[in-house]
N, CA, C and O atoms as a GROMACS GRO file, in nm:
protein
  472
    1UNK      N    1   0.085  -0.117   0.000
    1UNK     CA    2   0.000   0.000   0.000
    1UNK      C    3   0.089   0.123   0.000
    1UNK      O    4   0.191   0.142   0.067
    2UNK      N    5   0.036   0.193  -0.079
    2UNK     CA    6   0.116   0.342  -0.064
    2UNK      C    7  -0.012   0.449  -0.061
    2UNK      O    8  -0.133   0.442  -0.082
    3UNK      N    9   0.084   0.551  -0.023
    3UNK     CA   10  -0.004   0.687   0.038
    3UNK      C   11   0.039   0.757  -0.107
    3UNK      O   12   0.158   0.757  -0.138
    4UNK      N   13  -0.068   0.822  -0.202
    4UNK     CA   14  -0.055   0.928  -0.296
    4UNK      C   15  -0.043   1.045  -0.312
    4UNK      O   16   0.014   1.108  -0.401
    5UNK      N   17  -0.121   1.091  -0.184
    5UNK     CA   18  -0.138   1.226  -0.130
    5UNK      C   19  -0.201   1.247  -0.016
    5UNK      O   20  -0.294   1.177   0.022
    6UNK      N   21  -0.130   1.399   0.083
    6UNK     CA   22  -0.241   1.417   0.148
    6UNK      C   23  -0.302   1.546   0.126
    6UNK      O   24  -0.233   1.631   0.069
    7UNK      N   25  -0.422   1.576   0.162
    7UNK     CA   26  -0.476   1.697   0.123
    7UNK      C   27  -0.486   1.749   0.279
    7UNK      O   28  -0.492   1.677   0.379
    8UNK      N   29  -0.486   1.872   0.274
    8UNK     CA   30  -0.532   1.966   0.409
    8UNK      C   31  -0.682   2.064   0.315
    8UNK      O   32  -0.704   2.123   0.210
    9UNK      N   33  -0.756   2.018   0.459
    9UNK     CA   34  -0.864   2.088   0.411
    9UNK      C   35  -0.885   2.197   0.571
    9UNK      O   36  -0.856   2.163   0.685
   10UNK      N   37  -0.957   2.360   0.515
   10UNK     CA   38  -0.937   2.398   0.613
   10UNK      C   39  -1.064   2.484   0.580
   10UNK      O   40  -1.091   2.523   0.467
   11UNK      N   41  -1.140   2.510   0.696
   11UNK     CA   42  -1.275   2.534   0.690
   11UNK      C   43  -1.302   2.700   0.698
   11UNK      O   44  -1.265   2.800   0.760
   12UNK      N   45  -1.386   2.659   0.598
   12UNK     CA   46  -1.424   2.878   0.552
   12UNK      C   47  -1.541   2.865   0.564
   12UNK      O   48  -1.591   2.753   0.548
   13UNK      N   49  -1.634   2.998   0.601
   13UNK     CA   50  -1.738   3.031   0.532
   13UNK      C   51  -1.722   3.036   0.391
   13UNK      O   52  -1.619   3.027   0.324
   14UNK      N   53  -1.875   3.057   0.346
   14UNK     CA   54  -1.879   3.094   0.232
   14UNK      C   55  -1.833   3.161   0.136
   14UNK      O   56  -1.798   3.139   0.020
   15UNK      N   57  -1.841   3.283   0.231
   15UNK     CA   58  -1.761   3.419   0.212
   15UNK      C   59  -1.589   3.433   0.184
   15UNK      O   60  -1.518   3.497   0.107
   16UNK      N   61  -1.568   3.341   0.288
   16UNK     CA   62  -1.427   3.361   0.303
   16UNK      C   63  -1.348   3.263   0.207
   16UNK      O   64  -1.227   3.254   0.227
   17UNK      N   65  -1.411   3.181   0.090
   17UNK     CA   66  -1.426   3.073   0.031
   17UNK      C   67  -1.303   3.173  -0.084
   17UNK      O   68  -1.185   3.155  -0.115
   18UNK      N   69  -1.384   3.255  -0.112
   18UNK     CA   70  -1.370   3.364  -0.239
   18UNK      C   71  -1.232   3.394  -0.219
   18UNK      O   72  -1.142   3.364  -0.297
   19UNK      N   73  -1.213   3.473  -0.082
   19UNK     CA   74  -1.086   3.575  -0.063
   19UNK      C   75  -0.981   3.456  -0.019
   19UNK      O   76  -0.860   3.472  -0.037
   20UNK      N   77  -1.026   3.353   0.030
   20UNK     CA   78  -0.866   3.242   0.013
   20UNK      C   79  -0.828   3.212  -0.120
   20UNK      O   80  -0.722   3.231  -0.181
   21UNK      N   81  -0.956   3.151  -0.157
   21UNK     CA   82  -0.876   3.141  -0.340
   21UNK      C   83  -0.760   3.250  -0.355
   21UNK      O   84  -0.643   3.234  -0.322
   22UNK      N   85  -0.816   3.363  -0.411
   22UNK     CA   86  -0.767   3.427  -0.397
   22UNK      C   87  -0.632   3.534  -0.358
   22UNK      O   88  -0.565   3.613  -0.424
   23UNK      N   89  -0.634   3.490  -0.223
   23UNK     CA   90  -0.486   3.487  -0.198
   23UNK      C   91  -0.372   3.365  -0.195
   23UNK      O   92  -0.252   3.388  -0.177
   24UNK      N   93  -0.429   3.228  -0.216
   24UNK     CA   94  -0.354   3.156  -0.262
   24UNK      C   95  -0.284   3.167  -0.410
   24UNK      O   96  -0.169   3.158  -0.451
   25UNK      N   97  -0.436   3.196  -0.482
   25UNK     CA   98  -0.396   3.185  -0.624
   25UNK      C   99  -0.290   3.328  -0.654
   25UNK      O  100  -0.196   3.318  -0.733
   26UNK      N  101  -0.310   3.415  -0.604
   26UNK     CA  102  -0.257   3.544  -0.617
   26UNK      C  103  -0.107   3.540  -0.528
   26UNK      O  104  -0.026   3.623  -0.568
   27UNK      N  105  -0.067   3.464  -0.426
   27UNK     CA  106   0.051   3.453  -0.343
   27UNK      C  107   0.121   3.342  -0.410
   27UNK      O  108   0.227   3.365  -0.467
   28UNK      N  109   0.074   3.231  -0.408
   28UNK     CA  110   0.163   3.089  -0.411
   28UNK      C  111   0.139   3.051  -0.560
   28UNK      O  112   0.176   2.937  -0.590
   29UNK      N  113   0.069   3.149  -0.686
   29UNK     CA  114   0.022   3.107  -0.806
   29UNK      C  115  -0.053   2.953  -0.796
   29UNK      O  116  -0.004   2.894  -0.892
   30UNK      N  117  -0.129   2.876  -0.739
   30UNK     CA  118  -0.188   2.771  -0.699
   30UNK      C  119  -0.323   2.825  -0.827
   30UNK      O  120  -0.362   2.941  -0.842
   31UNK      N  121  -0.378   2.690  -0.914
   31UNK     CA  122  -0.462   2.702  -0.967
   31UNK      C  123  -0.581   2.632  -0.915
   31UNK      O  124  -0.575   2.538  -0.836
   32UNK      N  125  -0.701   2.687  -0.966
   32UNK     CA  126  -0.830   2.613  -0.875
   32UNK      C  127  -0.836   2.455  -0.958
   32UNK      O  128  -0.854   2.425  -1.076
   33UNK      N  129  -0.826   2.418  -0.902
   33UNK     CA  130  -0.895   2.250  -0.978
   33UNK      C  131  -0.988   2.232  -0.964
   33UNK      O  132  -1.010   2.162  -1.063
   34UNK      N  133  -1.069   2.237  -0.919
   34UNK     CA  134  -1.215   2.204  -0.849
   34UNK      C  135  -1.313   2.310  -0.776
   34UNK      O  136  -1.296   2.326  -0.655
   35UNK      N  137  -1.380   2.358  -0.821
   35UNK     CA  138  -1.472   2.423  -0.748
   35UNK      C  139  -1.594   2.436  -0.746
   35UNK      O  140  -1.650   2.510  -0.827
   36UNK      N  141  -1.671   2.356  -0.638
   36UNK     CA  142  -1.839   2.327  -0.589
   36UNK      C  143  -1.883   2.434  -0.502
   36UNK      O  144  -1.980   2.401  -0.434
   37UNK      N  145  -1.838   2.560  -0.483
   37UNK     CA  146  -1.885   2.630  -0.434
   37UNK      C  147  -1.902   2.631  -0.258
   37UNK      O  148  -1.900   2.736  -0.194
   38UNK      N  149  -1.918   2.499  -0.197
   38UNK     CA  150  -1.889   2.518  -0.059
   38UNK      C  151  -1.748   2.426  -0.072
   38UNK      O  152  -1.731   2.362   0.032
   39UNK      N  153  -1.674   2.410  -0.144
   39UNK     CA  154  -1.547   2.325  -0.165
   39UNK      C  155  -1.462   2.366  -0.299
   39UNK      O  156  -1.494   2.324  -0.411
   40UNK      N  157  -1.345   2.456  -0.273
   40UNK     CA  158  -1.278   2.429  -0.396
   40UNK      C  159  -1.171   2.397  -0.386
   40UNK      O  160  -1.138   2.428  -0.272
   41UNK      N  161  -1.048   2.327  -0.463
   41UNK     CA  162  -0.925   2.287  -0.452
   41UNK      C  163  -0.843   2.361  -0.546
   41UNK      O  164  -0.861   2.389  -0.664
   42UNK      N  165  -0.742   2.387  -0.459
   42UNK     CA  166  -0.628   2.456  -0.581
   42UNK      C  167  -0.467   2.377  -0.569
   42UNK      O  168  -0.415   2.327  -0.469
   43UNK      N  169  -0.438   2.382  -0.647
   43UNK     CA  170  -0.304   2.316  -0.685
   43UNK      C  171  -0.210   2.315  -0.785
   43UNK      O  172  -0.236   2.332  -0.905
   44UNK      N  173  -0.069   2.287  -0.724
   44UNK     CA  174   0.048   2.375  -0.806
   44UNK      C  175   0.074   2.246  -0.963
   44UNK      O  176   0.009   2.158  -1.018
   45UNK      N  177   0.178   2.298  -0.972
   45UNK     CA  178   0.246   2.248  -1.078
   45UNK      C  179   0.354   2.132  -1.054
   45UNK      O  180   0.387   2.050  -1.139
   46UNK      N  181   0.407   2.139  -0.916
   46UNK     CA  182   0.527   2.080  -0.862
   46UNK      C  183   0.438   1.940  -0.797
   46UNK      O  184   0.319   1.931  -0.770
   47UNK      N  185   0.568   1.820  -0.784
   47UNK     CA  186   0.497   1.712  -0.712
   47UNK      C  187   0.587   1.701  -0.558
   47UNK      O  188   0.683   1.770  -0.524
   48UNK      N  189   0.551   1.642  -0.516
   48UNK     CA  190   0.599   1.615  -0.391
   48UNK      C  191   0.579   1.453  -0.325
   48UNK      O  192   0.525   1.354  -0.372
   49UNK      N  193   0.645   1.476  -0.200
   49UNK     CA  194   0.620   1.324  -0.118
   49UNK      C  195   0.540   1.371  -0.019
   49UNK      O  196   0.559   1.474   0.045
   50UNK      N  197   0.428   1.278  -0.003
   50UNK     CA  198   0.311   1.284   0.087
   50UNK      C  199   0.369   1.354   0.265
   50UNK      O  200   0.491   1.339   0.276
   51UNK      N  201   0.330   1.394   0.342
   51UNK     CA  202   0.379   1.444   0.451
   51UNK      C  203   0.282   1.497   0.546
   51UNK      O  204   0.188   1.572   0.521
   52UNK      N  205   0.318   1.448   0.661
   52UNK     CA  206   0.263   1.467   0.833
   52UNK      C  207   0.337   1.517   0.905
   52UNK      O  208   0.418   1.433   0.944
   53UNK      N  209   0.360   1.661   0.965
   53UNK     CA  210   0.428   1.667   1.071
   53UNK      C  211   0.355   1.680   1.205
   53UNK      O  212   0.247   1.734   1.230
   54UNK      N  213   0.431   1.625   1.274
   54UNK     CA  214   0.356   1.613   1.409
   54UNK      C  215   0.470   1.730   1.510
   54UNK      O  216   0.591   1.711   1.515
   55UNK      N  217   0.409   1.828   1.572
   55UNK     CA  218   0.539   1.912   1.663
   55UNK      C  219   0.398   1.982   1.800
   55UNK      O  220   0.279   2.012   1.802
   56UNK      N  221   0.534   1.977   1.906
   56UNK     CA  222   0.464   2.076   2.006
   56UNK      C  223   0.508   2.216   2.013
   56UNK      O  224   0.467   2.294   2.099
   57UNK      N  225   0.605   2.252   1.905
   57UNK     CA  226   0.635   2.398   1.838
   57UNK      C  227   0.677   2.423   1.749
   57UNK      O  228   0.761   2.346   1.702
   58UNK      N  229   0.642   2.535   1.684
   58UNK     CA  230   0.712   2.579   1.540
   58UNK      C  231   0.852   2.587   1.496
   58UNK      O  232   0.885   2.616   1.381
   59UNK      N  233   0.944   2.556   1.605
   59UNK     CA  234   1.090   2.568   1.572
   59UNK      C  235   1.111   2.742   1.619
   59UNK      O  236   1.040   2.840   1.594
   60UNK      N  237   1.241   2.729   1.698
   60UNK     CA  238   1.253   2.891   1.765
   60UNK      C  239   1.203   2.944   1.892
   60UNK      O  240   1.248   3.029   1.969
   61UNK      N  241   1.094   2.868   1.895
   61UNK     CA  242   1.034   2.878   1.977
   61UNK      C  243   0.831   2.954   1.929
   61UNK      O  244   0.752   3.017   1.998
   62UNK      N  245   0.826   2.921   1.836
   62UNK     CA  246   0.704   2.940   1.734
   62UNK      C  247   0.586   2.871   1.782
   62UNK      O  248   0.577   2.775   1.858
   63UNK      N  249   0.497   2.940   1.722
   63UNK     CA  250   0.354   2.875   1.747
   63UNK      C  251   0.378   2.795   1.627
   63UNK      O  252   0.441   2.832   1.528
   64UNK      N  253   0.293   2.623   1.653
   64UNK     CA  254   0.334   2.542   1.542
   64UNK      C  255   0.189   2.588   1.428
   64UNK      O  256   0.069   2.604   1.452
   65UNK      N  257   0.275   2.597   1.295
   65UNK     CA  258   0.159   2.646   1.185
   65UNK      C  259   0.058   2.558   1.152
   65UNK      O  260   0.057   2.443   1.197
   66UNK      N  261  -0.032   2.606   1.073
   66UNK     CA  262  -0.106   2.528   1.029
   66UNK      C  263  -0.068   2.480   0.878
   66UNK      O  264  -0.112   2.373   0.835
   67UNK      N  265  -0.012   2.533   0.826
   67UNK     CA  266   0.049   2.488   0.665
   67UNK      C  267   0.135   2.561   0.698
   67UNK      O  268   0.141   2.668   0.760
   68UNK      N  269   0.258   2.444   0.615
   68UNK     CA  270   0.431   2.486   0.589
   68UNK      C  271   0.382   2.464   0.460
   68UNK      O  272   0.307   2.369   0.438
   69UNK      N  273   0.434   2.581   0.327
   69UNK     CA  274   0.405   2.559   0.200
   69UNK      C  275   0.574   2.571   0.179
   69UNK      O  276   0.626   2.676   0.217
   70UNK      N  277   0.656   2.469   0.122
   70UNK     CA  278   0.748   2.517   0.076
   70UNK      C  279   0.779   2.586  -0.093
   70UNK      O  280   0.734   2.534  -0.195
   71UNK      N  281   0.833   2.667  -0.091
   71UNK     CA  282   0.837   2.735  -0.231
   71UNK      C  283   1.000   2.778  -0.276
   71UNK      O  284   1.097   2.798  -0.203
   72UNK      N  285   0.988   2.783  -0.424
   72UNK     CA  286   1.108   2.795  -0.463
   72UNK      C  287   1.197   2.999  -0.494
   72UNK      O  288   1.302   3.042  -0.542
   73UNK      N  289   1.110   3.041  -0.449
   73UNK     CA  290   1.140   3.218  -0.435
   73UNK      C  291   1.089   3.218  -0.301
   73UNK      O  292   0.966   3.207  -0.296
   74UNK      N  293   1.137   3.227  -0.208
   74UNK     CA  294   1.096   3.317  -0.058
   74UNK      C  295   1.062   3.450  -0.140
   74UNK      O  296   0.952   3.481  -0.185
   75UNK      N  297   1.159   3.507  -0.147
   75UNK     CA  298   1.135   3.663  -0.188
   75UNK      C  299   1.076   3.726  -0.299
   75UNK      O  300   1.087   3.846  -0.326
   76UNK      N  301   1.001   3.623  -0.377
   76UNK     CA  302   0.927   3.695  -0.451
   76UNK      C  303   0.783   3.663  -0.365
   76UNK      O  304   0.689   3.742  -0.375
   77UNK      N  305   0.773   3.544  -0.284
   77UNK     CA  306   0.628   3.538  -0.223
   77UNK      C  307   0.617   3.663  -0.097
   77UNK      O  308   0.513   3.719  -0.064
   78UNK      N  309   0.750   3.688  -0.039
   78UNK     CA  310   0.733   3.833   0.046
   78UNK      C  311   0.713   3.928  -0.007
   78UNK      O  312   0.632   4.000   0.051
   79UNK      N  313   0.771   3.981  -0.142
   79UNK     CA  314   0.760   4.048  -0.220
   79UNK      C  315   0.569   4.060  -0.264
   79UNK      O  316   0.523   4.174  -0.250
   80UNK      N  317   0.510   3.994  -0.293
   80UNK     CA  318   0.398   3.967  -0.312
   80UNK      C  319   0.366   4.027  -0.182
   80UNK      O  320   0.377   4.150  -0.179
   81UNK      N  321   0.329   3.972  -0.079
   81UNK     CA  322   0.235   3.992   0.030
   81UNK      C  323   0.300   4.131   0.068
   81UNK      O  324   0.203   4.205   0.078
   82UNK      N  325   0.411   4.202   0.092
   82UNK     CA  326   0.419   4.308   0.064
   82UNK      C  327   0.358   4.415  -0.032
   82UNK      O  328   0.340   4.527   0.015
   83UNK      N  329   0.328   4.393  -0.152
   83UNK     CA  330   0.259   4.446  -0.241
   83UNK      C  331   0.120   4.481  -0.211
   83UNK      O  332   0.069   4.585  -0.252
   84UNK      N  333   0.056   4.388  -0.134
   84UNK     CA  334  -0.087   4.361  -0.080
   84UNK      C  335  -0.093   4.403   0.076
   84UNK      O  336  -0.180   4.355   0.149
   85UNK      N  337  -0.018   4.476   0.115
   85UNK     CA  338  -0.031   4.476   0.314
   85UNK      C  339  -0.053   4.365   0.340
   85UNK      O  340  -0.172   4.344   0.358
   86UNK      N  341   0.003   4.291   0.348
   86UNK     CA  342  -0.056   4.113   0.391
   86UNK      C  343   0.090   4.139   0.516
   86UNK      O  344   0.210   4.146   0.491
   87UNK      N  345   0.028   4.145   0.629
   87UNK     CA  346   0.172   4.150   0.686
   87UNK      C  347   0.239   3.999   0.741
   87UNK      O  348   0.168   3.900   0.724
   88UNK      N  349   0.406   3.978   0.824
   88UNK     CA  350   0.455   3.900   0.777
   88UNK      C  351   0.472   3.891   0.951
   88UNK      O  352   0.566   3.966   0.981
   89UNK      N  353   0.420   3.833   1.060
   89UNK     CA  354   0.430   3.791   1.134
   89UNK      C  355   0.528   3.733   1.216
   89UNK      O  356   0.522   3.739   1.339
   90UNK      N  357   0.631   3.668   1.146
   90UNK     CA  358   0.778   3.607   1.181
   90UNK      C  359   0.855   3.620   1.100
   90UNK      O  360   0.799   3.572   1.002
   91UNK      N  361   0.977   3.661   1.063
   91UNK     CA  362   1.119   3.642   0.938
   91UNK      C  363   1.071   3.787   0.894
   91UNK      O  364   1.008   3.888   0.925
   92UNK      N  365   1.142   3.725   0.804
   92UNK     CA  366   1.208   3.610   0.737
   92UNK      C  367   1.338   3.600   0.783
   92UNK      O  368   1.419   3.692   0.780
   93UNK      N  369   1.358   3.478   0.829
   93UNK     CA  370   1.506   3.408   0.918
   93UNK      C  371   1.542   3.277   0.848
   93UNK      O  372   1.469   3.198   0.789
   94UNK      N  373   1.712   3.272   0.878
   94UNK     CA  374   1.730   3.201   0.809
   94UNK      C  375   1.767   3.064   0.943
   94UNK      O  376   1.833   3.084   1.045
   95UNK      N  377   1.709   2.943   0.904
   95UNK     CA  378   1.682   2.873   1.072
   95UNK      C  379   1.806   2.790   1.111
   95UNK      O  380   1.883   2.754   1.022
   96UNK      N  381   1.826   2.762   1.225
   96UNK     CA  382   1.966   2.625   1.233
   96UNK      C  383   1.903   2.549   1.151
   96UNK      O  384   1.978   2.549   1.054
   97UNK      N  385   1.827   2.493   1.129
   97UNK     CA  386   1.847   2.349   1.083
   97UNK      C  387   1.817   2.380   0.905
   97UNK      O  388   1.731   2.308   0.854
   98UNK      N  389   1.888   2.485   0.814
   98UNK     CA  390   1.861   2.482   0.695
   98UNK      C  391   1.747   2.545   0.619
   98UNK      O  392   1.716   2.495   0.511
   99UNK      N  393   1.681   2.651   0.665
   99UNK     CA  394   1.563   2.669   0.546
   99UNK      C  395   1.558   2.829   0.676
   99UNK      O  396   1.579   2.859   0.794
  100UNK      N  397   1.503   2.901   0.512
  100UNK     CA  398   1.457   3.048   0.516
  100UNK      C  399   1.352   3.043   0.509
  100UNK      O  400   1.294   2.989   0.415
  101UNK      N  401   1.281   3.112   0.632
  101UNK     CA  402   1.131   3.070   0.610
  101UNK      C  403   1.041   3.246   0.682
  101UNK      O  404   1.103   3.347   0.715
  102UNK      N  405   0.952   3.235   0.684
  102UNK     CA  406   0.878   3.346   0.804
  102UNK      C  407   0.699   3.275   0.810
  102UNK      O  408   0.644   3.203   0.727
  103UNK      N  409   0.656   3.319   0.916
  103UNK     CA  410   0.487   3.303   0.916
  103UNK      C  411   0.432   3.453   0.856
  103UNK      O  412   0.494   3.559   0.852
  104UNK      N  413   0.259   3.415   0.800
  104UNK     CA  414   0.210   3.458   0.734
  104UNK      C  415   0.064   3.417   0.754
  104UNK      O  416   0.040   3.298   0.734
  105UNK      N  417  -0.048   3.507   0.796
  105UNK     CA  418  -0.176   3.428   0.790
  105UNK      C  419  -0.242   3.466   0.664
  105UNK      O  420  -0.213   3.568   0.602
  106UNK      N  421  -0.334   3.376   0.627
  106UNK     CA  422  -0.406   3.336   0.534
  106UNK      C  423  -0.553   3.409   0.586
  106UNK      O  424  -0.582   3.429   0.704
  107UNK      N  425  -0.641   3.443   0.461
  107UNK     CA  426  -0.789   3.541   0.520
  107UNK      C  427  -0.850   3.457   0.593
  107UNK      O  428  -0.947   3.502   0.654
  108UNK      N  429  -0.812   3.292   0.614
  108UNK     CA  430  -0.887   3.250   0.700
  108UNK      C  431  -0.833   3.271   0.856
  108UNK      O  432  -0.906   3.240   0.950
  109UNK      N  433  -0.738   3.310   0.872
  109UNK     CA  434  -0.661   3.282   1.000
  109UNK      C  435  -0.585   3.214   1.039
  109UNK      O  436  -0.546   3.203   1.156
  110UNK      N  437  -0.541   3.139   0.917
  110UNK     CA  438  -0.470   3.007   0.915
  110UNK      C  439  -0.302   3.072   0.914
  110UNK      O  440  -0.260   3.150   0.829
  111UNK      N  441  -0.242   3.032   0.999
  111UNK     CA  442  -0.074   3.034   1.001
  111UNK      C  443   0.025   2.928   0.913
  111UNK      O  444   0.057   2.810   0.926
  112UNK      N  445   0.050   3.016   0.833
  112UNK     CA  446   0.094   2.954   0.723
  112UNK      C  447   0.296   3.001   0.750
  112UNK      O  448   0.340   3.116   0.752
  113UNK      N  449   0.372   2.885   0.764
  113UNK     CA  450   0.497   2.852   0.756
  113UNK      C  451   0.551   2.883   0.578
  113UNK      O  452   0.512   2.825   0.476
  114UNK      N  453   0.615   2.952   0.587
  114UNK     CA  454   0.652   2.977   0.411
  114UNK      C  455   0.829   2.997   0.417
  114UNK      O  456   0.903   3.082   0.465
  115UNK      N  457   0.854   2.836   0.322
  115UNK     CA  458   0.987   2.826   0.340
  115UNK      C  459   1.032   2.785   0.211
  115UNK      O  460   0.967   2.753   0.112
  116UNK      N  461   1.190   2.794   0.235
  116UNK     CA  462   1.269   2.777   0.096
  116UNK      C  463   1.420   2.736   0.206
  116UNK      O  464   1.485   2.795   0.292
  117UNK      N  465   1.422   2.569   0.127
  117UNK     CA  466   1.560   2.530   0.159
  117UNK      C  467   1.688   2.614   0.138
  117UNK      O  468   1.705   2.664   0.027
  118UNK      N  469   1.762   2.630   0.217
  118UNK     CA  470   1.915   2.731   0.206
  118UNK      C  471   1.994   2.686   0.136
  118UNK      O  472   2.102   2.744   0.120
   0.00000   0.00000   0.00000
C-alpha cells in the first residue's frame, strides 16, 4: 500500500471561500482545480512526497503552523504579500536546521509557515 497524497482541508465560510482562493492563487500562483462552491481545490504544478508533521512547536520557539508551503522564491512570495499589506508575522530568518522561512496568515486565520531550503 502506498499513500498518494495528502490533502489539508481547512474550513471557511462561504464568504471567506472567495478571498482564500484568492490569496492563494494570487501569493503561491496555486490554480483552482475544483470548485463546488462550498469546496474548492487549488493546486500547483510541482509534485511532492506525501507528509505529516507532528510538533509541540514551530521551531525557535514558534507557534506550530497550520500549513508549511514550501516554495522555490521566498522573496518573490514576500515580495507579493508586501505588495498587498498582507503582513509577515515572523522572518524572514534564516533557521539552524537549513531553510529560510517566516509566518504569514491566510484570510482564513490560518498560520501559514513559508519556506525555501538554504
Amino acid at each position: 500500500m502506498a499513500v498518494k497524497r495528502v490533502v489539508a482541508n481547512l474550513t471557511a465560510s462561504p464568504e471567506t471561500i472567495t478571498a482564500a482562493k484568492a490569496f492563494y492563487r494570487s501569493i503561491f500562483d496555486l490554480d483552482v482545480a475544483m470548485d463546488f462552491g462550498w469546496i474548492a481545490t487549488l493546486t500547483g504544478s510541482g509534485s511532492m512526497t506525501p507528509q505529516i508533521s507532528i510538533a509541540s512547536e514551530g521551531g525557535s520557539g514558534t507557534a506550530v503552523p497550520d500549513l508549511s508551503i514550501e516554495v522555490d522564491n521566498l522573496q518573490e512570495v514576500s515580495d507579493r504579500l508586501r505588495d498587498r499589506d498582507i503582513p509577515i508575522e515572523y522572518g524572514p530568518v534564516l533557521e539552524p536546521w537549513g531553510v529560510r522561512r517566516f509566518y504569514v496568515r491566510d484570510p482564513l486565520g490560518k498560520l501559514l509557515n513559508v519556506l525555501e531550503h538554504a
